[in-house]
DRENDO-1510 file (C-alpha; in Angstrom, 1 decimal, always signed):
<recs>
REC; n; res; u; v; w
REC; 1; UNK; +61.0; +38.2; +74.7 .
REC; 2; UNK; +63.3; +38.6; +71.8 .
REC; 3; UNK; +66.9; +38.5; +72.4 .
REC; 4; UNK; +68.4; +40.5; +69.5 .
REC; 5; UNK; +67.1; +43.3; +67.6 .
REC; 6; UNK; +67.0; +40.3; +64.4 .
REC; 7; UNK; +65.2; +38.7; +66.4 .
REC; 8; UNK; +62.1; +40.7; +66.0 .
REC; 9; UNK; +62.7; +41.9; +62.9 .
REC; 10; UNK; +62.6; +37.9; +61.9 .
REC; 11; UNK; +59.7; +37.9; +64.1 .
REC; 12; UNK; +57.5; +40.6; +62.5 .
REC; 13; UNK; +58.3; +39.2; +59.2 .
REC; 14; UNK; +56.9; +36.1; +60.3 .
REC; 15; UNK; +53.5; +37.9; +60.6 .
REC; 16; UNK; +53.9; +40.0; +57.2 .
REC; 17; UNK; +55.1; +42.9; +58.6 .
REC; 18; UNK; +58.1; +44.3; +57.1 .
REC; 19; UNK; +60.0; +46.4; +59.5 .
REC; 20; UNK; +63.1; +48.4; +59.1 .
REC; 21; UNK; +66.2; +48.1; +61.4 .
REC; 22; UNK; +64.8; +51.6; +63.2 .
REC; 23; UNK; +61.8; +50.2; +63.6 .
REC; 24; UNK; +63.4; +46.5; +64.9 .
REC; 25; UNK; +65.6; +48.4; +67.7 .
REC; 26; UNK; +63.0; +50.5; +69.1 .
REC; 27; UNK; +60.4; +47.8; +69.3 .
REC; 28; UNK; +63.6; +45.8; +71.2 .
REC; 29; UNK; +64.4; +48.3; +73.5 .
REC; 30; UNK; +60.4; +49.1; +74.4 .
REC; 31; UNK; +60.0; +45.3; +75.7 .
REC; 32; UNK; +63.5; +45.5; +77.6 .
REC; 33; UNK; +63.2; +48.9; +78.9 .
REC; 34; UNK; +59.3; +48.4; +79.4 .
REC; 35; UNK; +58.4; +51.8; +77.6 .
REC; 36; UNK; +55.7; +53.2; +75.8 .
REC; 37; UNK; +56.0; +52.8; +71.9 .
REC; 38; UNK; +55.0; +56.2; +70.0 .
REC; 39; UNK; +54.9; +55.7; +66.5 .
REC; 40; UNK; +54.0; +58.8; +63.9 .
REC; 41; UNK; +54.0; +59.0; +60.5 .
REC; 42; UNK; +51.7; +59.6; +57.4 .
REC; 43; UNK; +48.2; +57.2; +57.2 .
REC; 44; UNK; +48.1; +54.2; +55.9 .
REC; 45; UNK; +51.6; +53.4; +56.5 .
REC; 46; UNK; +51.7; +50.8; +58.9 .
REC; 47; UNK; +51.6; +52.1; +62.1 .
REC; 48; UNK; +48.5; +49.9; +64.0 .
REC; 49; UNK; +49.4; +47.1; +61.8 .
REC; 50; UNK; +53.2; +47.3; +63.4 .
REC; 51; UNK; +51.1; +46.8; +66.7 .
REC; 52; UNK; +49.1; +43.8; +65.5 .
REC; 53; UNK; +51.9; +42.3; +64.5 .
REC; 54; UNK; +53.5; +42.1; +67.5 .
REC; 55; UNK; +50.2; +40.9; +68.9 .
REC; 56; UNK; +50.8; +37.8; +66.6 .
REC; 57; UNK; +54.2; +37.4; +67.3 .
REC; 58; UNK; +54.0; +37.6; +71.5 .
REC; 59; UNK; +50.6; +35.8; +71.1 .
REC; 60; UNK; +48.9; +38.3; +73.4 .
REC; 61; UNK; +45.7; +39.8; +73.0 .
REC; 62; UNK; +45.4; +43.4; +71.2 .
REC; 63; UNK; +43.5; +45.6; +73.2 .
REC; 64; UNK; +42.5; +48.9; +71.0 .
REC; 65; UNK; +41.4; +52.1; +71.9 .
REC; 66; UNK; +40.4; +54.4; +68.9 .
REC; 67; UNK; +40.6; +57.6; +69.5 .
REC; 68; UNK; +39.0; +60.6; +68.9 .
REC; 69; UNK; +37.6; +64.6; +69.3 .
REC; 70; UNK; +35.9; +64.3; +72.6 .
REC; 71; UNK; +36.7; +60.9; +73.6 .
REC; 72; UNK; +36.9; +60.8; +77.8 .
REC; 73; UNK; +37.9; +58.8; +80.3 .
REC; 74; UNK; +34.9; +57.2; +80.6 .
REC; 75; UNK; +34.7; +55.9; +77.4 .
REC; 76; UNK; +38.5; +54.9; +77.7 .
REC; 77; UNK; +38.8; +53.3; +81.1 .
REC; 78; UNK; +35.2; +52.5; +83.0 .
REC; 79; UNK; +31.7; +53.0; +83.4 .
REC; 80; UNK; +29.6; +52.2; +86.2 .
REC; 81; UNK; +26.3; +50.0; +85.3 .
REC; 82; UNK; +24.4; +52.0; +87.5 .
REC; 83; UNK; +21.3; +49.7; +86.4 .
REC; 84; UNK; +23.5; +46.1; +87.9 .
REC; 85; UNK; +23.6; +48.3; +91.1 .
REC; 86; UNK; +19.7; +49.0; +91.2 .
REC; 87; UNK; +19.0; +45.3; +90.6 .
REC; 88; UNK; +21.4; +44.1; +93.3 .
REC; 89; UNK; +19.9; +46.8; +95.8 .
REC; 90; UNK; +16.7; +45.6; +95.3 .
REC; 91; UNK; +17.9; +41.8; +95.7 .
REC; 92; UNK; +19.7; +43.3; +98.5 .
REC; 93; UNK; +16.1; +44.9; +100.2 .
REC; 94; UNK; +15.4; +42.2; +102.6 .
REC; 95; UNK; +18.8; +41.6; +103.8 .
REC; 96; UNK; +19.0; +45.4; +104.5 .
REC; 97; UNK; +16.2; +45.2; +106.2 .
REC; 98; UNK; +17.7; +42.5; +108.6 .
REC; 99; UNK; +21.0; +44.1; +108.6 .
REC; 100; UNK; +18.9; +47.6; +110.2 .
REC; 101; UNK; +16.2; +45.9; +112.2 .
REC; 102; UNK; +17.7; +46.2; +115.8 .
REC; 103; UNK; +20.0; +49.1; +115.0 .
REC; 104; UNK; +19.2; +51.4; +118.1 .
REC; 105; UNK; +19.9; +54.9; +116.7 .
REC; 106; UNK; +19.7; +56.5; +113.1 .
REC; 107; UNK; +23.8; +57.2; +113.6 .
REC; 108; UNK; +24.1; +53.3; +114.5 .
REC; 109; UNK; +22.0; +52.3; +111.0 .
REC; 110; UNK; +24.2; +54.8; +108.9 .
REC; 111; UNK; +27.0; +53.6; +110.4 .
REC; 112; UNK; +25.8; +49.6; +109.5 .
REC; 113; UNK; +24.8; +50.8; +105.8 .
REC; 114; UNK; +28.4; +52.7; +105.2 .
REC; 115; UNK; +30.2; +49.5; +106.2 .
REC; 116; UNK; +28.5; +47.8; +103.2 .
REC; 117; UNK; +29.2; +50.5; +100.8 .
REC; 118; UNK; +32.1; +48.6; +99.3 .
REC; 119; UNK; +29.3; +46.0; +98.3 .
REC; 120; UNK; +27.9; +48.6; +95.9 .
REC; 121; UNK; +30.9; +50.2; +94.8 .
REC; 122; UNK; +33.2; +47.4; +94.0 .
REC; 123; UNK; +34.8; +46.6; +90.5 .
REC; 124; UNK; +31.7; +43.9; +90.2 .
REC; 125; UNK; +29.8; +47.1; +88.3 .
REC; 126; UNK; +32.5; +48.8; +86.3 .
REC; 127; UNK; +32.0; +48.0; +82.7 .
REC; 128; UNK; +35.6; +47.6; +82.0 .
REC; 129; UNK; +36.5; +50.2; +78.8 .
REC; 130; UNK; +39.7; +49.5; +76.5 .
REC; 131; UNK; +41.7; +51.1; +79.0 .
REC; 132; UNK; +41.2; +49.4; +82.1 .
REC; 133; UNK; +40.5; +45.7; +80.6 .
REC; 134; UNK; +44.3; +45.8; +79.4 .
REC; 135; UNK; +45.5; +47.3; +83.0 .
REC; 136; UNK; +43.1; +44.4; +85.3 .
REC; 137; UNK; +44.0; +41.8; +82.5 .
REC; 138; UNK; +45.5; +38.5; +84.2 .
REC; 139; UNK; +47.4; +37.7; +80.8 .
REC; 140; UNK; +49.8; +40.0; +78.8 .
REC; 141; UNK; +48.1; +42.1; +76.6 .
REC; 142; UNK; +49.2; +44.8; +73.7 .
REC; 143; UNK; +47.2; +48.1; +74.2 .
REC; 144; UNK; +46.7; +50.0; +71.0 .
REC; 145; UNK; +46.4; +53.5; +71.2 .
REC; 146; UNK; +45.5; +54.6; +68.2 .
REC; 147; UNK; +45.2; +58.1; +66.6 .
REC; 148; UNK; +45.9; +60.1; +70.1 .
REC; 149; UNK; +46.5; +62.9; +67.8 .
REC; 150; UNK; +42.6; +62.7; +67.5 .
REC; 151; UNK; +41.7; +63.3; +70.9 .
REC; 152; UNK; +42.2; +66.5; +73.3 .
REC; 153; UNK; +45.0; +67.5; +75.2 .
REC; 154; UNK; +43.0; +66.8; +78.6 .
REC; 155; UNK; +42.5; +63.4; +77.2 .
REC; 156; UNK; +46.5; +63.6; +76.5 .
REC; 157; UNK; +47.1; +64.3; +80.2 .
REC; 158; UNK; +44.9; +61.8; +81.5 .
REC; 159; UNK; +47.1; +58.9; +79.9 .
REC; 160; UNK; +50.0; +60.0; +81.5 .
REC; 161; UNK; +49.3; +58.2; +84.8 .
REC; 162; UNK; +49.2; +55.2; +82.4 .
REC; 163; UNK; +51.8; +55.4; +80.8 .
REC; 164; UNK; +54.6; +56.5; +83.3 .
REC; 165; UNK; +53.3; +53.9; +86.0 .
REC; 166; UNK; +50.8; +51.5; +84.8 .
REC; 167; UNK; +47.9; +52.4; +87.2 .
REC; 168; UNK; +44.8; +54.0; +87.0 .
REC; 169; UNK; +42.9; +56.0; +89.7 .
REC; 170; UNK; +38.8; +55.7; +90.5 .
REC; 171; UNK; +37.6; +58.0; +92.6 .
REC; 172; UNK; +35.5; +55.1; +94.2 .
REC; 173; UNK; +38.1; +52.4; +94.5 .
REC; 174; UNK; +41.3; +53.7; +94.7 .
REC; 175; UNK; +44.6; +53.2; +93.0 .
REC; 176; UNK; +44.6; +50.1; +90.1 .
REC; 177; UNK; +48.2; +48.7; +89.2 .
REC; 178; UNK; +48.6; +46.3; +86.3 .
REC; 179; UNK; +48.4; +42.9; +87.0 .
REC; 180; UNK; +50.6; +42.4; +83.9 .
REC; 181; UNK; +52.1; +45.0; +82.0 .
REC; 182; UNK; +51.0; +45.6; +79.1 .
REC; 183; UNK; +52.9; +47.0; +75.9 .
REC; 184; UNK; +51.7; +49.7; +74.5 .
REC; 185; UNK; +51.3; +51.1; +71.1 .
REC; 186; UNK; +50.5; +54.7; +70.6 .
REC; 187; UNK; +50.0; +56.2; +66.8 .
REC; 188; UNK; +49.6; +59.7; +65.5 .
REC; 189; UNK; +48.8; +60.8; +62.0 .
REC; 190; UNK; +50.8; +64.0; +63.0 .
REC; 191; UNK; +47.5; +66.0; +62.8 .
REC; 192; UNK; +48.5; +68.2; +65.6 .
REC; 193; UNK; +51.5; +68.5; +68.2 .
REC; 194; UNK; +51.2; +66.1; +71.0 .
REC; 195; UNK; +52.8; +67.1; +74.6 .
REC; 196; UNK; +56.5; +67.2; +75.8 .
REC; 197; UNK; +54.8; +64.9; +78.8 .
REC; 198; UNK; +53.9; +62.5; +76.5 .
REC; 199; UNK; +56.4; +61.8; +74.5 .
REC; 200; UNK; +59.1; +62.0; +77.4 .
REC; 201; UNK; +57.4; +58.7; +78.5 .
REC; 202; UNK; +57.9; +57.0; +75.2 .
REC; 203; UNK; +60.2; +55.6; +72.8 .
REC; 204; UNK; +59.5; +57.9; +69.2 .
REC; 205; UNK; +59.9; +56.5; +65.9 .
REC; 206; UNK; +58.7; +57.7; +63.1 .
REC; 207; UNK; +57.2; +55.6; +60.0 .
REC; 208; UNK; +57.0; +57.1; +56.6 .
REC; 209; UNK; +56.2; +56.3; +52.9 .
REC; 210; UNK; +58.6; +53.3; +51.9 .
REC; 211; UNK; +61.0; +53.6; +48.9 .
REC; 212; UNK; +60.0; +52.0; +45.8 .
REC; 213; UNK; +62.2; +48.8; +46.6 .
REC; 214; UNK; +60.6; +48.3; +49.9 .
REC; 215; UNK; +57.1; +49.4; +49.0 .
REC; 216; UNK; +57.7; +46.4; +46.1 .
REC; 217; UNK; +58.7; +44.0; +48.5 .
REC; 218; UNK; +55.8; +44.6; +50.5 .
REC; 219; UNK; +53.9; +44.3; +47.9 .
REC; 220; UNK; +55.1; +40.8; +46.8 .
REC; 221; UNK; +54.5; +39.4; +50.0 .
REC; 222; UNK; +50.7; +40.9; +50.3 .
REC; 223; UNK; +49.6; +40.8; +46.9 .
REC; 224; UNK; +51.8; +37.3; +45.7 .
REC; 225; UNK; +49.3; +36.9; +42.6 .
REC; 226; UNK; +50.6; +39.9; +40.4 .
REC; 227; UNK; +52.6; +39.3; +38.0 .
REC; 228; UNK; +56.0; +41.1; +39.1 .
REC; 229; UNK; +56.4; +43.2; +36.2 .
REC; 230; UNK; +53.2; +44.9; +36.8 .
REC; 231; UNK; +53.9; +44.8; +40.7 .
REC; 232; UNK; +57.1; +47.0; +39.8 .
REC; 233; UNK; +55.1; +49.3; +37.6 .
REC; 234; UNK; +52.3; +50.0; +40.0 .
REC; 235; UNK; +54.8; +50.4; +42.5 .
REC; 236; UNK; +56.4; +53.1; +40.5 .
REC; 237; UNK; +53.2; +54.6; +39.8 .
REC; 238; UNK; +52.5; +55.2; +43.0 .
REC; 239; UNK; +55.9; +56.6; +44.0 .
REC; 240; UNK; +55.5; +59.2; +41.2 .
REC; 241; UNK; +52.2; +60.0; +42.7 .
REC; 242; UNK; +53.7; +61.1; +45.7 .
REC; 243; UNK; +56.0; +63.5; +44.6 .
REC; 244; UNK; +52.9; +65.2; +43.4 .
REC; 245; UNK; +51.1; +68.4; +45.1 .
REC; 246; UNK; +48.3; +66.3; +46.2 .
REC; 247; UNK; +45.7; +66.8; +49.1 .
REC; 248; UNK; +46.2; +63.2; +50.3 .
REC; 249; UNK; +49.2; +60.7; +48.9 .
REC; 250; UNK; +48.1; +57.1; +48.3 .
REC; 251; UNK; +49.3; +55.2; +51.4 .
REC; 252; UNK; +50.8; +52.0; +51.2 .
REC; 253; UNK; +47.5; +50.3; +52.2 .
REC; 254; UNK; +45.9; +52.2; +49.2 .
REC; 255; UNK; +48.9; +50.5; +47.1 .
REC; 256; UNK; +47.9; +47.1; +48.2 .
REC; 257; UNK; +44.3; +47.9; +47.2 .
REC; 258; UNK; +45.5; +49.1; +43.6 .
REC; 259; UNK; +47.8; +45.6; +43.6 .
REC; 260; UNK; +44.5; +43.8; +44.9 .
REC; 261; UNK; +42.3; +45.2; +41.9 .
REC; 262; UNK; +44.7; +45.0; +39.6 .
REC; 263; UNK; +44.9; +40.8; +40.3 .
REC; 264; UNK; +40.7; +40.8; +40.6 .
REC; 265; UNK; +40.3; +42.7; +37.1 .
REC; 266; UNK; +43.0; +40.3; +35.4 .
REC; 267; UNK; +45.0; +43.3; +34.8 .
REC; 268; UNK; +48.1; +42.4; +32.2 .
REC; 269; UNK; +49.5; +45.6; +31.7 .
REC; 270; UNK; +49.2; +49.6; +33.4 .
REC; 271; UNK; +48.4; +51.3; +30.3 .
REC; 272; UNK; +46.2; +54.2; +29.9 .
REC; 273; UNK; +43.4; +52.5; +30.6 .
REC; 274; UNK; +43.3; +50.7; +32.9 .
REC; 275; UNK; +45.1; +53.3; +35.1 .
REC; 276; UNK; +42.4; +55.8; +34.1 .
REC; 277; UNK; +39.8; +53.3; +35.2 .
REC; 278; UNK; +41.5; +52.4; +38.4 .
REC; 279; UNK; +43.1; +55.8; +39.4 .
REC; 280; UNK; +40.0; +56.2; +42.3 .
REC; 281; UNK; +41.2; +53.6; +44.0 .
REC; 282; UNK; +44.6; +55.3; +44.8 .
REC; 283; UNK; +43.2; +59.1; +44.8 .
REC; 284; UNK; +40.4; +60.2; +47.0 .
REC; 285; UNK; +39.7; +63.9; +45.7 .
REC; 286; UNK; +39.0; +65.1; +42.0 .
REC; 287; UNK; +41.3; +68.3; +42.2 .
REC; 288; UNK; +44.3; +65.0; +43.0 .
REC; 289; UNK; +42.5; +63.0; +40.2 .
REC; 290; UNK; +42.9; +66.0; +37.7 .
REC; 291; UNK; +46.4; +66.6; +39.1 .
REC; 292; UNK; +47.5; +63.2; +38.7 .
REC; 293; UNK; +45.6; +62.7; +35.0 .
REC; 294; UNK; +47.8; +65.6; +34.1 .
REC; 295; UNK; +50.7; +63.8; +35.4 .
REC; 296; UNK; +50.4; +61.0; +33.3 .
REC; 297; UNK; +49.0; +62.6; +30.1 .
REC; 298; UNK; +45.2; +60.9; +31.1 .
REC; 299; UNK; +42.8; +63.7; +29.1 .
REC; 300; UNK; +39.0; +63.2; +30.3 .
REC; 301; UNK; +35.9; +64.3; +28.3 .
REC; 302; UNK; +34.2; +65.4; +31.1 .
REC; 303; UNK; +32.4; +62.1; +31.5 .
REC; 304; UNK; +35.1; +60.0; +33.1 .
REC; 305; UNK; +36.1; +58.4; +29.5 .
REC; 306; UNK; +39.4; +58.9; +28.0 .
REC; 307; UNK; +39.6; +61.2; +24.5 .
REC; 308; UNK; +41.6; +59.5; +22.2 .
</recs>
């Protein structure tokens, strides 16, 4: 566990990650405090890679859960393998068999049969889901939860056993605890308004867009192979972008994609060209293409090529 709030911020550069001091403390105070982490913010900002990296830097294992419309807890914590159980009760025929033989009374056979039901409900045929594997894990694990903003309020209400004590309920079993307790990353997009309950149990920060000095810096340490000077200009490219009325800003990932293309087409300056040729891979919808070839004086002919 890391002692000072430097500490993990040295740590999570370590891994690539760049994390303000916000970002440092709260990750601090979730392993002292042993709280949930909630982290919102924009897409493509960081957010599961924050979690990653602290996979890498406790060397535990990342256990994800994606979320999303509809997802239940069936699909998030167990299933039962109903056909294990049908193979082991026919293995299991002739031993019943002997186990009922002499019993003297149908009452006295159901009585026999019920004190083997834990053999056929036991946690030998749950197919562990995301959910559960990090809660019976013998090791430390991280547990990403990731876009909860994606799945339903019931879903919402379902994790908040989880989250305020650790444990999970089956009908068939009883109570789970964690063997080790896990620490857990939750991430919203900001979609839609998550509960008061949930984010009670959890320590909020919020990650947004970087500023172009820290957006650069990341993209030094990503993308080392372009040149600096056109590192700084795509950088300010793609800060302009986002102070336009767009349908979906370029995320920092999308910025590292740019920087990546820009390296794999031997790019040595962002003119007009090769911005107009490369634009798609920052901008995702024409009406933000148009926007943006407005922005920066890029006319089109109506065929994707540049009038001159």
């Amino acid at each position: 566990m890391a002692a000072t709030v430097s500490d993990v911020r040295k740590a999570l550069a370590a891994q690539q990650y760049i994390a303000t001091d916000e970002i440092a403390t709260v990750i601090f105070l979730a392993e002292q405090l042993g709280k949930p982490i909630l982290a919102e913010g924009p897409a493509g900002v960081g957010k599961t890679e924050l979690s990653k990296a602290w996979a890498a830097v406790t060397r535990h294992e990342l256990v994800r859960l994606q979320c999303y419309e509809g997802l239940d807890e069936s699909k998030a914590l167990y299933e039962w393998e109903y056909a294990k159980q049908m193979l082991y009760t026919q293995l299991l025929r002739d031993k019943l068999s002997d186990l009922l033989a002499d019993a003297q009374s149908l009452t006295e056979a159901a009585d026999r049969l019920a004190a083997e039901e834990d053999v056929f409900f036991s946690q030998r045929f749950l197919l562990e889901r995301p959910l559960l594997r990090a809660i019976n894990s013998d090791q430390p694990t991280v547990l990403l939860i990731d876009e909860i903003d994606r799945a339903d309020a019931e879903f919402e209400a379902f994790l908040l056993e989880i989250l305020s004590d650790f444990q999970v309920s089956i009908p068939e079993l009883g109570t789970i605890v964690a063997k080790q307790r896990p620490a857990v990353f939750l991430t919203s997009n900001n979609t839609r308004e998550l509960s008061e309950a949930l984010k009670r149990r959890c320590l909020y920060v919020y990650i947004g867009y970087p500023d172009l000095e820290e957006e650069l810096q990341i993209v030094r340490l990503k993308v080392p192979d372009l040149a600096p000077q056109l590192a700084r200009q795509a950088v300010e490219v793609v800060q302009s972008l986002r102070q336009l009325d767009l349908k979906k800003h370029p995320s920092v990932s999308e910025t590292l994609d740019w920087a990546r293309a820009l390296v794999t087409l031997n790019a040595r300056a962002l003119d007009k060209d090769v911005l107009e040729n490369t634009l798609t891979v920052l901008l995702k919808y024409e009406s933000d293409m148009a926007r943006a070839r407005r922005a920066f004086s890029l006319g089109t002919n109506g065929h994707g090529r540049t009038d001159r």
